[in-house]
PyMOL Python script that loads the backbone (N, CA, C, O; Angstrom):
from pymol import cmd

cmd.read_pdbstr("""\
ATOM      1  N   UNK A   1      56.749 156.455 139.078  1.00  0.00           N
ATOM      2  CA  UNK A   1      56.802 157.107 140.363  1.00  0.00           C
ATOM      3  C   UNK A   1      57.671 158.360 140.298  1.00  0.00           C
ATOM      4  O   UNK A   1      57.362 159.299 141.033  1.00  0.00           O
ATOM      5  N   UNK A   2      58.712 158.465 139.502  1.00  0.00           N
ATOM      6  CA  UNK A   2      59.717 159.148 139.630  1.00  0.00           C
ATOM      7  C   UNK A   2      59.008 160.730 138.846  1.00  0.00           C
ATOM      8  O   UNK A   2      59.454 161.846 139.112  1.00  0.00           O
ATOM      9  N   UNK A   3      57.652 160.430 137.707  1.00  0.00           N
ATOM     10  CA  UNK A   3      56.944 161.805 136.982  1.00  0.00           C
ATOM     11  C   UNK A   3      56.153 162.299 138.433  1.00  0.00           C
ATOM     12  O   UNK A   3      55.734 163.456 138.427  1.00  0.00           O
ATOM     13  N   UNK A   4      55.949 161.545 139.568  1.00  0.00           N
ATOM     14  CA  UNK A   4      54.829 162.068 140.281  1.00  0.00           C
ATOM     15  C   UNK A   4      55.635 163.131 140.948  1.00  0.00           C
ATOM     16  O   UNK A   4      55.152 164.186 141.359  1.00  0.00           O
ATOM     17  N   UNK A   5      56.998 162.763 141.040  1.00  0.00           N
ATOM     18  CA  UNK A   5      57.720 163.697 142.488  1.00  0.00           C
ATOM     19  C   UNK A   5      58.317 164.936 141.914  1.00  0.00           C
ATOM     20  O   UNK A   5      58.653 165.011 140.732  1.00  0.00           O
ATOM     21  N   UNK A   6      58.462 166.063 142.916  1.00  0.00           N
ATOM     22  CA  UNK A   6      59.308 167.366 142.162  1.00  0.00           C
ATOM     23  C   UNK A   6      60.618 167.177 141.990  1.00  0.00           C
ATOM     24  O   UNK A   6      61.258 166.186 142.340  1.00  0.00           O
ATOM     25  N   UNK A   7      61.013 168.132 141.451  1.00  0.00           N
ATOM     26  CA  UNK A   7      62.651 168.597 141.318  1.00  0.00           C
ATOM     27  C   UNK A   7      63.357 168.128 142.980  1.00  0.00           C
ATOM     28  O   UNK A   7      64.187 167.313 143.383  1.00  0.00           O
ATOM     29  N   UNK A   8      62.668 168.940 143.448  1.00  0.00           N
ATOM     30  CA  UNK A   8      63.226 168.958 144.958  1.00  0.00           C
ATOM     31  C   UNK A   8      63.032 167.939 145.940  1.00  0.00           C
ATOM     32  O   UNK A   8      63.532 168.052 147.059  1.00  0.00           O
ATOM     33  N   UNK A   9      62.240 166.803 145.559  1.00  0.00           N
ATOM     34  CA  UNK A   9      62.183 165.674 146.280  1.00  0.00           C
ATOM     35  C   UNK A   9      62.993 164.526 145.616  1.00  0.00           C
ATOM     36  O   UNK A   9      63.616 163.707 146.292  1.00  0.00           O
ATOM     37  N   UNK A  10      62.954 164.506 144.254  1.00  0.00           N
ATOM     38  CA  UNK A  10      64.225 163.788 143.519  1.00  0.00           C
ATOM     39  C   UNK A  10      65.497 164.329 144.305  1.00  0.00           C
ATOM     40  O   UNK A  10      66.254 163.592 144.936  1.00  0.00           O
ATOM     41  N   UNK A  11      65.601 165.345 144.220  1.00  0.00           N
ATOM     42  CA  UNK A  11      66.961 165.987 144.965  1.00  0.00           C
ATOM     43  C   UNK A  11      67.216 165.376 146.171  1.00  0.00           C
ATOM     44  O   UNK A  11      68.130 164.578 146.378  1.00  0.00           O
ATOM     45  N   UNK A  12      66.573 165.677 146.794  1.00  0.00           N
ATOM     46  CA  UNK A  12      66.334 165.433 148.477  1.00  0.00           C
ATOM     47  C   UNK A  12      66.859 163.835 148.577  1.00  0.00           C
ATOM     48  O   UNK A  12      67.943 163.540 149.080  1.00  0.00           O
ATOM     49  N   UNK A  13      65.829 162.758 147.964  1.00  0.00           N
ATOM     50  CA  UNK A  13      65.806 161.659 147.757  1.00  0.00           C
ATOM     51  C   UNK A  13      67.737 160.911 147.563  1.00  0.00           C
ATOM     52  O   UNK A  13      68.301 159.886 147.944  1.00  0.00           O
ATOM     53  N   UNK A  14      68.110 162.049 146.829  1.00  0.00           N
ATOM     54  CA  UNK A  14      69.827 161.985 145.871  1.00  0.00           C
ATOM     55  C   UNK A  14      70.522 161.821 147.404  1.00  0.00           C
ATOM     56  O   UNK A  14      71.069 160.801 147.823  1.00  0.00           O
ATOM     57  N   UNK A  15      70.355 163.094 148.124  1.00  0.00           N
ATOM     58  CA  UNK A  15      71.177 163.832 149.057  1.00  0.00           C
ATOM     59  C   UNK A  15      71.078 162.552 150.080  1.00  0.00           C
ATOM     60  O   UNK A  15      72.021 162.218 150.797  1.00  0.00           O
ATOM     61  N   UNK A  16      69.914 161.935 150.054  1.00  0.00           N
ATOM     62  CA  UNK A  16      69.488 160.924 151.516  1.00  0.00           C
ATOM     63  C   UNK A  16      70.708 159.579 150.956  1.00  0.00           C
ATOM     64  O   UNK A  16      71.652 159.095 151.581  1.00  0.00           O
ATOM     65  N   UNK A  17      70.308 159.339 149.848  1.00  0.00           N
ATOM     66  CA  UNK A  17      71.010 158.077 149.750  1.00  0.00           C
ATOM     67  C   UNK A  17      72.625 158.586 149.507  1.00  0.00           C
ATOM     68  O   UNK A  17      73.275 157.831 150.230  1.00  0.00           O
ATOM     69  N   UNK A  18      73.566 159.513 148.826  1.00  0.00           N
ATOM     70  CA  UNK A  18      74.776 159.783 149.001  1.00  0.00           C
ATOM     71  C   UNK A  18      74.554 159.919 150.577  1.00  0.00           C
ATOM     72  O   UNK A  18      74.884 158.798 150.964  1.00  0.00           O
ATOM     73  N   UNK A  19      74.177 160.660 151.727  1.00  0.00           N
ATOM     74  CA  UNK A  19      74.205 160.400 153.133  1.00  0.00           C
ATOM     75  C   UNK A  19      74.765 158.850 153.318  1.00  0.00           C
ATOM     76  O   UNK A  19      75.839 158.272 153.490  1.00  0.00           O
ATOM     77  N   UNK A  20      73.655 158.608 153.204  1.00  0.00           N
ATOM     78  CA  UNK A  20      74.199 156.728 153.195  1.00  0.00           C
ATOM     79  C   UNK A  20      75.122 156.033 152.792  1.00  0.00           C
ATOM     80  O   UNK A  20      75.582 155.096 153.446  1.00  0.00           O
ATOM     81  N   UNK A  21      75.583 156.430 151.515  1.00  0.00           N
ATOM     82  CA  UNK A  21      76.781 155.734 150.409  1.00  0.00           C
ATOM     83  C   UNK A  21      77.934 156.182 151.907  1.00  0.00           C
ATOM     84  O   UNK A  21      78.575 155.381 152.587  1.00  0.00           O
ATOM     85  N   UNK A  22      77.889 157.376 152.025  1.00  0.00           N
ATOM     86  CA  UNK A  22      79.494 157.976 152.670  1.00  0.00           C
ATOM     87  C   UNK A  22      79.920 157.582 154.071  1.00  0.00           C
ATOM     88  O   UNK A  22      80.911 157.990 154.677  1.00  0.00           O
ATOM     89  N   UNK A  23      78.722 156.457 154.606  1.00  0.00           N
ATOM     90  CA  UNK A  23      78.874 156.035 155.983  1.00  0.00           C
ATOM     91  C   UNK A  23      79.656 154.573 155.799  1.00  0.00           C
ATOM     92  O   UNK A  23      80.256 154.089 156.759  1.00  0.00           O
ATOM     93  N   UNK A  24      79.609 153.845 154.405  1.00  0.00           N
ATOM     94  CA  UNK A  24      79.930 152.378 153.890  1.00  0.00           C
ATOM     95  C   UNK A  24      81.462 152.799 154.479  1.00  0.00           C
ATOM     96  O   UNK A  24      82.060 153.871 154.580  1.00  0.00           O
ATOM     97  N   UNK A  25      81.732 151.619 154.761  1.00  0.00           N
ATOM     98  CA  UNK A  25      83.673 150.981 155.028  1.00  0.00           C
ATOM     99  C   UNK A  25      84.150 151.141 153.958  1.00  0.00           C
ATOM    100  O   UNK A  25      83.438 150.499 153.187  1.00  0.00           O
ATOM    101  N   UNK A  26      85.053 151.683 153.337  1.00  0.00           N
ATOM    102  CA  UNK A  26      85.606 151.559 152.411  1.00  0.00           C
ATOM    103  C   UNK A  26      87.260 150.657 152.486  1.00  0.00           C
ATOM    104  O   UNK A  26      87.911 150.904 153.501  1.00  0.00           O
ATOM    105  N   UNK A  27      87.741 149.911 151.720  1.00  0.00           N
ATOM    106  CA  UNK A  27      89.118 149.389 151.541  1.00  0.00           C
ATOM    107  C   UNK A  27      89.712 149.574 150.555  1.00  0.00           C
ATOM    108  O   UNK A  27      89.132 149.912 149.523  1.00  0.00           O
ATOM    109  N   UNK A  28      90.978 149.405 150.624  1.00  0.00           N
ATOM    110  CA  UNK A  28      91.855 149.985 149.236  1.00  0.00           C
ATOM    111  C   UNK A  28      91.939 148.966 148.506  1.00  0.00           C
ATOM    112  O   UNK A  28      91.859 147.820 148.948  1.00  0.00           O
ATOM    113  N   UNK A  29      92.209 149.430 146.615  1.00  0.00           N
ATOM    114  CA  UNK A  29      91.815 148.323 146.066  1.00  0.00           C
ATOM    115  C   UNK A  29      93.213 146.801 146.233  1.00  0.00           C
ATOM    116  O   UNK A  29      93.164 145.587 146.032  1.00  0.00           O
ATOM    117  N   UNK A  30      94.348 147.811 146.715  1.00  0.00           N
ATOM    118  CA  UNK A  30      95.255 146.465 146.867  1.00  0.00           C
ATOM    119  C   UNK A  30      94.751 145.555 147.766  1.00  0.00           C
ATOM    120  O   UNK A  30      94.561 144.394 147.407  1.00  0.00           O
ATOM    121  N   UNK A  31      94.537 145.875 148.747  1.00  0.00           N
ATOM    122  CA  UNK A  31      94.458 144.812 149.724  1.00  0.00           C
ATOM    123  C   UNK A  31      92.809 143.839 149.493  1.00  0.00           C
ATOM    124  O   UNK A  31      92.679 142.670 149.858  1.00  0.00           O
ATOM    125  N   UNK A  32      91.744 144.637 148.844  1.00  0.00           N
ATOM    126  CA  UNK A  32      90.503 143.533 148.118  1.00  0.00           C
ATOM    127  C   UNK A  32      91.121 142.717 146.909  1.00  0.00           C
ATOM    128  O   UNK A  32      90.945 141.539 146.601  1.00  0.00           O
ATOM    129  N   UNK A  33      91.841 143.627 146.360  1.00  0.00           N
ATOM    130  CA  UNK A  33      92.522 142.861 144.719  1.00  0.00           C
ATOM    131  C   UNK A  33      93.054 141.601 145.092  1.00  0.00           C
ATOM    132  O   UNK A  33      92.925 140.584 144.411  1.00  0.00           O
ATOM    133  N   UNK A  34      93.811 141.688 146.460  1.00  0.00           N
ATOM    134  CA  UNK A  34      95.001 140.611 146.581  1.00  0.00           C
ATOM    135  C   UNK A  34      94.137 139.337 147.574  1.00  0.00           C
ATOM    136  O   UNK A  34      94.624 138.243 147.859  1.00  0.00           O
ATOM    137  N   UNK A  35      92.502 139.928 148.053  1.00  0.00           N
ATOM    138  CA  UNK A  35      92.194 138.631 148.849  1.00  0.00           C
ATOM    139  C   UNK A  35      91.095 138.326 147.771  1.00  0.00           C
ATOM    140  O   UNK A  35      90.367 137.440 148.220  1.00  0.00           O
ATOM    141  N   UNK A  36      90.719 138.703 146.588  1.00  0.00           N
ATOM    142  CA  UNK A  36      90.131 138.527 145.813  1.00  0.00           C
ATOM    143  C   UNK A  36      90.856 137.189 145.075  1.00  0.00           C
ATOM    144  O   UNK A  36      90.314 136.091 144.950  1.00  0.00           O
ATOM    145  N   UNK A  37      92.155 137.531 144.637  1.00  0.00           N
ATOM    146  CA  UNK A  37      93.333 136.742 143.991  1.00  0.00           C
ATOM    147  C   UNK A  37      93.328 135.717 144.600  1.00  0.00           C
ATOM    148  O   UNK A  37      93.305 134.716 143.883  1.00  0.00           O
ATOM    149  N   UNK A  38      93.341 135.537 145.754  1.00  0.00           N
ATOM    150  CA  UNK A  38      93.645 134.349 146.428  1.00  0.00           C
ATOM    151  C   UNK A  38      92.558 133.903 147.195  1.00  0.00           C
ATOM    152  O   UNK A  38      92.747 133.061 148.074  1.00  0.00           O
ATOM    153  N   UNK A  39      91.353 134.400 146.954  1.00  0.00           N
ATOM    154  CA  UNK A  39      90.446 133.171 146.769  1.00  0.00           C
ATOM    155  C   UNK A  39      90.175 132.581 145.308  1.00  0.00           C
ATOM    156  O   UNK A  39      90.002 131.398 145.013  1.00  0.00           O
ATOM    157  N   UNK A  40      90.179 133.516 144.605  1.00  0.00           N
ATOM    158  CA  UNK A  40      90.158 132.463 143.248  1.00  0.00           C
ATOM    159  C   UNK A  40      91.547 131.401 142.915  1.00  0.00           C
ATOM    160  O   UNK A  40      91.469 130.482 142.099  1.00  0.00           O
ATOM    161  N   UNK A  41      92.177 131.560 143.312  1.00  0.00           N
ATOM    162  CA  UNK A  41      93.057 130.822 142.962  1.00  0.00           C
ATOM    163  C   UNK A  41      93.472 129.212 144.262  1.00  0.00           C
ATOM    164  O   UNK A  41      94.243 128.253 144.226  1.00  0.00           O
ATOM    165  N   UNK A  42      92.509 129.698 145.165  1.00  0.00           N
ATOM    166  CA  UNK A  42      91.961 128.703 146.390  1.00  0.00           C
ATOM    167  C   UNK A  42      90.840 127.949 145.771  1.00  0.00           C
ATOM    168  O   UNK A  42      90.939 126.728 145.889  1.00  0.00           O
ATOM    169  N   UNK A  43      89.972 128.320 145.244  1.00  0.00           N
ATOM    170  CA  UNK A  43      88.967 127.552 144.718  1.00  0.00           C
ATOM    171  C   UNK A  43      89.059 127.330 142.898  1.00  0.00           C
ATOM    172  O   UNK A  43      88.127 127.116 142.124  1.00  0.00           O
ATOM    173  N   UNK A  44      90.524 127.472 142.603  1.00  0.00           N
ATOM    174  CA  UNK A  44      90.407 127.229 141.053  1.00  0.00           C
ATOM    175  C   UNK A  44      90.493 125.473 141.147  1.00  0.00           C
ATOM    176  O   UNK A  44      89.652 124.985 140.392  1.00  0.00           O
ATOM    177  N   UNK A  45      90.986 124.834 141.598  1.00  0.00           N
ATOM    178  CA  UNK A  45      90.650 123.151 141.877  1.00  0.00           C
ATOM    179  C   UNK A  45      89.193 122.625 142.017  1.00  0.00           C
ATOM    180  O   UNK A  45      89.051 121.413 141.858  1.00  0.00           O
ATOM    181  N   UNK A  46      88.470 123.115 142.199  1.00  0.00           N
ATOM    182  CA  UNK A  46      86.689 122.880 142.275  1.00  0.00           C
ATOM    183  C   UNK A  46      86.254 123.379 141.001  1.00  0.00           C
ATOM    184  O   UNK A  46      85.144 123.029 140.601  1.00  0.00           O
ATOM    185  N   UNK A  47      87.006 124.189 140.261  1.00  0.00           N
ATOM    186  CA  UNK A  47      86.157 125.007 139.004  1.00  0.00           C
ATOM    187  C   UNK A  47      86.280 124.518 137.715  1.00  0.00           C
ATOM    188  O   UNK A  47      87.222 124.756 136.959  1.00  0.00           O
ATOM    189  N   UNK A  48      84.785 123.456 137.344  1.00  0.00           N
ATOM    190  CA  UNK A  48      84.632 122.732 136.153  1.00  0.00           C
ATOM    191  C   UNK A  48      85.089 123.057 134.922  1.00  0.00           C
ATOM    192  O   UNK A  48      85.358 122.261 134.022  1.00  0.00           O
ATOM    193  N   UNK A  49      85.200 124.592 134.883  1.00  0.00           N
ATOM    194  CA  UNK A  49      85.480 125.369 133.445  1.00  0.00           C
ATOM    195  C   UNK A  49      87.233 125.302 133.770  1.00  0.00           C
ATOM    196  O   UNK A  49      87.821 125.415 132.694  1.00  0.00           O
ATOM    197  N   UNK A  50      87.815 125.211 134.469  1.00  0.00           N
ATOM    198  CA  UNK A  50      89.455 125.305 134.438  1.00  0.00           C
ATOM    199  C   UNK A  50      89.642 123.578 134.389  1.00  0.00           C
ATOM    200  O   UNK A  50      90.344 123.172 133.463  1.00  0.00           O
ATOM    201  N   UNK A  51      89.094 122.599 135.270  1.00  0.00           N
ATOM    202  CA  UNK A  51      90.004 121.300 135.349  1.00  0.00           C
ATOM    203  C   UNK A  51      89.102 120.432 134.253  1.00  0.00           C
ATOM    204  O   UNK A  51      89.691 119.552 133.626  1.00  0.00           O
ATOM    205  N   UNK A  52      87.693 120.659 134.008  1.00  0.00           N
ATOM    206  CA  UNK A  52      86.867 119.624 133.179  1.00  0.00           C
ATOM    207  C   UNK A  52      85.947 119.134 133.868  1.00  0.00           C
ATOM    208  O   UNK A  52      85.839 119.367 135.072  1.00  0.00           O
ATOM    209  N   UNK A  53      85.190 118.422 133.238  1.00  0.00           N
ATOM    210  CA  UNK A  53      84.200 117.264 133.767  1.00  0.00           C
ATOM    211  C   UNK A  53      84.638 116.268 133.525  1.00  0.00           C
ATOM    212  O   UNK A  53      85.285 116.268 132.478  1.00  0.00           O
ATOM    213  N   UNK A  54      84.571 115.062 134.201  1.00  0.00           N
ATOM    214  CA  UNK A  54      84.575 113.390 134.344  1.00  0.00           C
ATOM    215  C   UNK A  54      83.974 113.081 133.387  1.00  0.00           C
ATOM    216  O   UNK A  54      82.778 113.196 133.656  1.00  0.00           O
ATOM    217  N   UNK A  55      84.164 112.625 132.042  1.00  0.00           N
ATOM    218  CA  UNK A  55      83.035 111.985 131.551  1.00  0.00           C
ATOM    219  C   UNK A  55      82.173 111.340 131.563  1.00  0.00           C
ATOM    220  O   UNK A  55      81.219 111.444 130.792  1.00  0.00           O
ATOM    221  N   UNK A  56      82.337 110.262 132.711  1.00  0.00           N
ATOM    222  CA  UNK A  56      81.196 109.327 133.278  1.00  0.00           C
ATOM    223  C   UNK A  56      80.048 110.823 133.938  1.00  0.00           C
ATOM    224  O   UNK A  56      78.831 110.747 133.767  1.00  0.00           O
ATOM    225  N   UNK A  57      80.521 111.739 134.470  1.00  0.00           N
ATOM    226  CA  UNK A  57      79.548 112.546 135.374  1.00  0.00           C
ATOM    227  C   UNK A  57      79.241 114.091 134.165  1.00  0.00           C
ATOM    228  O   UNK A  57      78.937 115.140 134.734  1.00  0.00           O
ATOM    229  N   UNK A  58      79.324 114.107 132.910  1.00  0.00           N
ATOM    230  CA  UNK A  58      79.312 114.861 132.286  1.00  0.00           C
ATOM    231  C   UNK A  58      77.587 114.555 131.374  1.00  0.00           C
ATOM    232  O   UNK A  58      77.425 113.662 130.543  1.00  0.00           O
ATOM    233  N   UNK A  59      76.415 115.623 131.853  1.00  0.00           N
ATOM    234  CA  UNK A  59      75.125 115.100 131.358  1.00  0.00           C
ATOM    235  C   UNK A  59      75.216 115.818 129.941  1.00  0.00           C
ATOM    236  O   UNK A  59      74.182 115.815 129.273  1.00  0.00           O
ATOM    237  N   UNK A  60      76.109 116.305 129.524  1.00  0.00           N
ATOM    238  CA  UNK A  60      76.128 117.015 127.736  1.00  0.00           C
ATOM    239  C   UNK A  60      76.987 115.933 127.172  1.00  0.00           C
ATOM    240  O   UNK A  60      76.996 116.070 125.949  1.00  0.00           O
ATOM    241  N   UNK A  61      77.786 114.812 127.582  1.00  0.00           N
ATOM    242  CA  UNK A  61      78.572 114.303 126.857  1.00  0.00           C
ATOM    243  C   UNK A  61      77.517 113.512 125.258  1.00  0.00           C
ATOM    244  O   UNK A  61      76.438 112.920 125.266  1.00  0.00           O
ATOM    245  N   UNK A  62      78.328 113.823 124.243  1.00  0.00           N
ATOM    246  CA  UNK A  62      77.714 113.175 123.072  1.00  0.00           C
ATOM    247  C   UNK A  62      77.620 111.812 122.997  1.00  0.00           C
ATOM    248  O   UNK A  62      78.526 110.987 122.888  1.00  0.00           O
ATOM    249  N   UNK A  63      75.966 111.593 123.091  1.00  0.00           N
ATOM    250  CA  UNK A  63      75.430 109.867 122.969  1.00  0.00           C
ATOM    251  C   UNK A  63      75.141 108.943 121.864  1.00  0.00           C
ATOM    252  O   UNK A  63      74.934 107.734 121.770  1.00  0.00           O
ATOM    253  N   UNK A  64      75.207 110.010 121.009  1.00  0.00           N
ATOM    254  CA  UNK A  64      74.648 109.474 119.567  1.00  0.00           C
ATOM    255  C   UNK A  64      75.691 108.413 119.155  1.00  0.00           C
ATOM    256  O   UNK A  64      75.390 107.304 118.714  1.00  0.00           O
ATOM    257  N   UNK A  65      76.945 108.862 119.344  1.00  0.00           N
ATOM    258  CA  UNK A  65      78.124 107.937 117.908  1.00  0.00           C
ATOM    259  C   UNK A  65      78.023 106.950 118.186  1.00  0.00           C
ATOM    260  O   UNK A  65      79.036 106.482 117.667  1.00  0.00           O
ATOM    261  N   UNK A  66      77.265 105.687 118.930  1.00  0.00           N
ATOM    262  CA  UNK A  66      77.460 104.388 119.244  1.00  0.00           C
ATOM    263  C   UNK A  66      76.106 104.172 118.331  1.00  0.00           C
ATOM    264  O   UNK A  66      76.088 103.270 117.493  1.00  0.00           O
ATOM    265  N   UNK A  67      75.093 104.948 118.507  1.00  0.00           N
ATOM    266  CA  UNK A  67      74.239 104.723 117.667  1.00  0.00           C
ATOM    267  C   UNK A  67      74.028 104.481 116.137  1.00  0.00           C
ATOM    268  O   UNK A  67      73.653 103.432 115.613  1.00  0.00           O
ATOM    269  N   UNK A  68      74.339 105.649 115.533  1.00  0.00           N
ATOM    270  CA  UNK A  68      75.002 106.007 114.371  1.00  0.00           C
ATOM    271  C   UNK A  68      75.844 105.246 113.620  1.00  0.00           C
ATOM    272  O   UNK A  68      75.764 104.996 112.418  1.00  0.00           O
ATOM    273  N   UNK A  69      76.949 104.770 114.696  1.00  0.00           N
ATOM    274  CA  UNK A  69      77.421 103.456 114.219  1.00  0.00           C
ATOM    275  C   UNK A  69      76.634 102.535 114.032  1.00  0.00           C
ATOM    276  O   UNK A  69      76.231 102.901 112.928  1.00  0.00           O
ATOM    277  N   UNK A  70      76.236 101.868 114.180  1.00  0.00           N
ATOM    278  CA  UNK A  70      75.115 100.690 114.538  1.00  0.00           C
ATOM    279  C   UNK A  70      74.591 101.319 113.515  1.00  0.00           C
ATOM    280  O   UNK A  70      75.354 101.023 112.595  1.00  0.00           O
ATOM    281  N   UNK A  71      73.508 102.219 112.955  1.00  0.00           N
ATOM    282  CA  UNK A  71      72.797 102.219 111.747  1.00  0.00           C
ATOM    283  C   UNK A  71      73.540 102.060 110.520  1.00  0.00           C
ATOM    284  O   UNK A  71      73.230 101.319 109.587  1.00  0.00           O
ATOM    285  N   UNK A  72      74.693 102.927 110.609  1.00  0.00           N
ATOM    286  CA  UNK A  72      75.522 102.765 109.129  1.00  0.00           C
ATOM    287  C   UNK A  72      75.570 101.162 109.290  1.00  0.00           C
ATOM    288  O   UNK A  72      74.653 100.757 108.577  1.00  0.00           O
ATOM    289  N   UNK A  73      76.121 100.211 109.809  1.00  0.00           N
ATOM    290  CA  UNK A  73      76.349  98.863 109.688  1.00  0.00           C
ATOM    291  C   UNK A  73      75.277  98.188 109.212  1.00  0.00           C
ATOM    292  O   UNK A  73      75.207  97.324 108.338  1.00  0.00           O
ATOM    293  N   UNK A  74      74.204  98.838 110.098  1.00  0.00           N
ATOM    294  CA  UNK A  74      73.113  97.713 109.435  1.00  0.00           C
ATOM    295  C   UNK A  74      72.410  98.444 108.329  1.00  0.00           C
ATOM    296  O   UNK A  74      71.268  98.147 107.981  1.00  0.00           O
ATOM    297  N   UNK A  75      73.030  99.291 107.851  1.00  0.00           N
ATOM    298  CA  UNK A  75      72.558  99.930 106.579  1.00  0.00           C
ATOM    299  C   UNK A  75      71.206 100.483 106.521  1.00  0.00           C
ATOM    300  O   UNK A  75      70.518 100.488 105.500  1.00  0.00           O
ATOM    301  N   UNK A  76      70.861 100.936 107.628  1.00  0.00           N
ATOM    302  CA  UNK A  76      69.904 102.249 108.105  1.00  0.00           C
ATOM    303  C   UNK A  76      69.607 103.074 107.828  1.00  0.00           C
ATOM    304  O   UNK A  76      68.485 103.542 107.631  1.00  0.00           O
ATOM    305  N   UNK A  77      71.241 103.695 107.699  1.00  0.00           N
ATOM    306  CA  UNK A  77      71.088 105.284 107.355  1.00  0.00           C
ATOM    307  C   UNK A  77      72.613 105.304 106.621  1.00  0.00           C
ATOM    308  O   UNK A  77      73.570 104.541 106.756  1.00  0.00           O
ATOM    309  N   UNK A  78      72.451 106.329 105.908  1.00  0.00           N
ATOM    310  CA  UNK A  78      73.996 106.897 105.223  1.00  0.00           C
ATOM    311  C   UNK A  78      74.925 107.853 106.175  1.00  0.00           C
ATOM    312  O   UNK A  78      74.374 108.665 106.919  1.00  0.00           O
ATOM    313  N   UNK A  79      76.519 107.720 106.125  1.00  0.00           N
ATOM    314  CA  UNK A  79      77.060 108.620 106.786  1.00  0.00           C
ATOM    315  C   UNK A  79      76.171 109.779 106.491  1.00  0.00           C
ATOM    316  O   UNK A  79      75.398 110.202 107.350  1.00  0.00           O
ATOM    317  N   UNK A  80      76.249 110.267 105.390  1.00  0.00           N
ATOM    318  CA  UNK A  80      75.743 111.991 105.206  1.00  0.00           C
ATOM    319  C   UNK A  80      74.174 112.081 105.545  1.00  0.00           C
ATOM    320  O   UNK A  80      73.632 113.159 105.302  1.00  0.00           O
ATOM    321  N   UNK A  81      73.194 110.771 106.225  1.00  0.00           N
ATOM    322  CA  UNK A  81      72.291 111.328 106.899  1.00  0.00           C
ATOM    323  C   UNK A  81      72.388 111.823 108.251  1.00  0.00           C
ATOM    324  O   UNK A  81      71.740 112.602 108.950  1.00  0.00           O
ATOM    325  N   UNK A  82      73.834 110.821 108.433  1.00  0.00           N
ATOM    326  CA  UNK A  82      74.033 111.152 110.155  1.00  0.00           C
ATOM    327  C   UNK A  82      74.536 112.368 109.982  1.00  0.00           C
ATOM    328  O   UNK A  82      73.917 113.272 110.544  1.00  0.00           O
ATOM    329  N   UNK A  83      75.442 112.644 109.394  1.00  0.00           N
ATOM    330  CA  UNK A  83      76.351 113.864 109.395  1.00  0.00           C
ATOM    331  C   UNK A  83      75.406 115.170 109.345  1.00  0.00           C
ATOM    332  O   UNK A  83      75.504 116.034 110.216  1.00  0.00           O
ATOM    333  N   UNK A  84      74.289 115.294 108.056  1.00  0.00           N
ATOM    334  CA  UNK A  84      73.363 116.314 107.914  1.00  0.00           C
ATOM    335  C   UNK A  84      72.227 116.359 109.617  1.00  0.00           C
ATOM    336  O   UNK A  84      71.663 117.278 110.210  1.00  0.00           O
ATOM    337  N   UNK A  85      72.337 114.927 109.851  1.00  0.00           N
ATOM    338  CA  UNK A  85      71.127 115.095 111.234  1.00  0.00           C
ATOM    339  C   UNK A  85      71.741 116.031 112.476  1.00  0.00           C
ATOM    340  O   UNK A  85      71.044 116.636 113.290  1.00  0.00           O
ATOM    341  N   UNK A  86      73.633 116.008 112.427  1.00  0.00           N
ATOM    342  CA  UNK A  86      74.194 116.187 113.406  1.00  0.00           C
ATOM    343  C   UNK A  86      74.502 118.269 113.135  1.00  0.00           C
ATOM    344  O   UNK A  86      75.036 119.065 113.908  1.00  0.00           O
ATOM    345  N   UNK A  87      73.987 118.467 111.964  1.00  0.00           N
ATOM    346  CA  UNK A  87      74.696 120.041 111.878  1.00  0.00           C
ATOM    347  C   UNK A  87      73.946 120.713 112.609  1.00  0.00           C
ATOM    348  O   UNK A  87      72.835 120.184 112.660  1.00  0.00           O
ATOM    349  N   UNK A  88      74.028 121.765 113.291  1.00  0.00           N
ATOM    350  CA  UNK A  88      73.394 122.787 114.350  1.00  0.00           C
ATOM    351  C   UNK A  88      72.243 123.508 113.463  1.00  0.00           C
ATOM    352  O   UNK A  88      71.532 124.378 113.964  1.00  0.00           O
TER     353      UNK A  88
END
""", "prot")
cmd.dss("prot")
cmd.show_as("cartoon", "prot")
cmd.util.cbc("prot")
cmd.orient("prot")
């Protein structure tokens, strides 16, 4: 769209939307910085990546090692099949 239009309607187009940008509220960055701060630090108690997951409620927790056990015993499999099955 932008090969169909001239010089001067790209322009025009510029001028319309800076119009627009210069009507927005603006705030200073202390006073966003500081209610920014203190909502994160209001909702850092809810946030899985700072306190953890429950392990009972954790769906990535690793299921295999009860298994694994159980084969080495009953002589299934070798540690180093489990170990080679487990490399990324």
């Amino acid at each position: 769209m932008a090969q169909e239009l001239s010089e001067k309607d790209l322009l025009r187009m510029e001028v319309e939307q800076l119009q627009k940008e210069v009507k927005n509220s603006r705030a200073p960055i202390s006073q966003t910085g500081k209610e920014i701060k203190d909502y994160v630090e209001a909702q850092a108690g809810n946030d899985p990546l700072l306190k953890g997951i429950p392990e009972d409620k954790n769906p990535f927790r690793e299921k295999g090692s009860t298994f694994c056990t159980l084969l080495l015993l009953l002589g299934r499999a070798s540690w180093l099949e489990i170990a080679w099955s487990r490399m990324p």
